[in-house]
matplotlib code that plots the C-alpha trace (Angstrom):
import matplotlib.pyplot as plt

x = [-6.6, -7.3, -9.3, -12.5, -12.2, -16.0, -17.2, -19.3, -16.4, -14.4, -16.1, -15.2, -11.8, -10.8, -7.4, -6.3, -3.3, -2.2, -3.0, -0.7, 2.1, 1.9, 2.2, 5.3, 7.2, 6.0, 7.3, 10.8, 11.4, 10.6, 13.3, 14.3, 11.4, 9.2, 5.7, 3.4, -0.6, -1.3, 0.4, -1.4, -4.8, -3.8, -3.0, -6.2, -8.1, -6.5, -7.0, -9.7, -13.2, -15.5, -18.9, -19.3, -16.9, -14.4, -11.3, -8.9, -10.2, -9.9, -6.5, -5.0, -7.0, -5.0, -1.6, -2.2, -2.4, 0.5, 2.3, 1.6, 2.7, 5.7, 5.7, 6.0, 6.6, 4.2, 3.7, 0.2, -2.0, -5.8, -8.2, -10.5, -12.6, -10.7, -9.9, -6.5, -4.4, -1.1, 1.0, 4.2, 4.9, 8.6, 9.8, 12.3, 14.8, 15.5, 16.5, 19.4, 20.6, 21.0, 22.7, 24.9, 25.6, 26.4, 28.9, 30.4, 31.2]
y = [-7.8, -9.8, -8.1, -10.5, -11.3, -11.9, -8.9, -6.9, -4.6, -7.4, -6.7, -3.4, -3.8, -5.1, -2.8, -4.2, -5.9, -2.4, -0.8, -3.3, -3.1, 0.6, 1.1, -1.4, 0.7, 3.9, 3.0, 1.8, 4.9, 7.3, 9.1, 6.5, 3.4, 5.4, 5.9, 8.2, 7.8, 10.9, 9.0, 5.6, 7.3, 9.2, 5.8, 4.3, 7.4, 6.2, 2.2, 1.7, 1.9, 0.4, -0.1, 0.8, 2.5, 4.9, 4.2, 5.3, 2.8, -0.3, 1.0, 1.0, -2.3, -3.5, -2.1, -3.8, -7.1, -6.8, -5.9, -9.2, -11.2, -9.7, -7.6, -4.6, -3.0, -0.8, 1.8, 1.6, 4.4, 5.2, 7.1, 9.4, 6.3, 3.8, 2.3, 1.6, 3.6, 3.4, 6.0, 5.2, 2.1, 0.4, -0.9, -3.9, -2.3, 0.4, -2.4, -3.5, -0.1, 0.6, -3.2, -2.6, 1.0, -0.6, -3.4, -0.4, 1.6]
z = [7.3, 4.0, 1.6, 1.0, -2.8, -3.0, -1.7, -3.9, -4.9, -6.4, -10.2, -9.6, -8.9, -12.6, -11.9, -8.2, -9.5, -11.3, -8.1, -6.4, -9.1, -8.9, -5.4, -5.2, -8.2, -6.5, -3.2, -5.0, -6.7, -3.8, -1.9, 0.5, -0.3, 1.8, 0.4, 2.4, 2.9, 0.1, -2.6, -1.9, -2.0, -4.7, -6.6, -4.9, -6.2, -10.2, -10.3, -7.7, -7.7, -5.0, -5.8, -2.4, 0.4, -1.1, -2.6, -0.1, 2.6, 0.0, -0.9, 2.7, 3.4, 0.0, 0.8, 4.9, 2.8, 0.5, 3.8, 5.8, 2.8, 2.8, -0.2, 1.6, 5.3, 7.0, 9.4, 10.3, 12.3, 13.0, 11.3, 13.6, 13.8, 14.3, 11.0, 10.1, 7.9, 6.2, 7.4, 5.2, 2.9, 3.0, -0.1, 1.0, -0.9, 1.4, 3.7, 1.4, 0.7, 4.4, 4.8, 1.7, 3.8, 7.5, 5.7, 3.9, 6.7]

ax = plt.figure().add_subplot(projection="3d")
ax.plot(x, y, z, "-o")
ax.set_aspect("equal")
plt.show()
């Protein structure tokens, strides 16, 4: 799910990339990478503001995109209607803590 760029909410969104930059250092500096939905609409709720929509929605739909390019994994669920949500974000270093662990052990 790419977020459409031109889309009227784009000159709203002068704070996207410190949405995105939050969320990554969020999601580093949380007990095990793991970032749940409250704290990315809470950080959605902070640097995003839709001219239309609400912020939540446009911040899942932002974190779904950092996650296919790799930034980030996801663990996506449904809303009530059907629209995808972010149920936890995976920063990738939780993936070389638990590598550095398992070569460890």
């Amino acid at each position: 799910m790419m977020v459409d760029v031109t889309a009227p909410t784009a000159p709203a969104l002068p704070h996207a990339a410190d949405f995105v930059l939050d969320v990554l250092s969020a999601a580093a500096q949380a007990p095990y990478g793991a970032l749940t939905w409250p704290e990315i609409n809470r950080l959605a709720a902070r640097w995003l503001r839709p001219a239309t929509g609400d912020s939540s929605r446009l911040g899942h739909a932002m974190v779904l995109e950092m996650a296919e390019r790799g930034l980030v994994e996801a663990e996506v669920t449904e809303m009530a209607d059907g629209s995808p949500l972010v149920a936890r974000v995976l920063h990738p270093r939780i993936f070389g803590m638990q590598a550095a662990r398992a070569l460890a052990a």
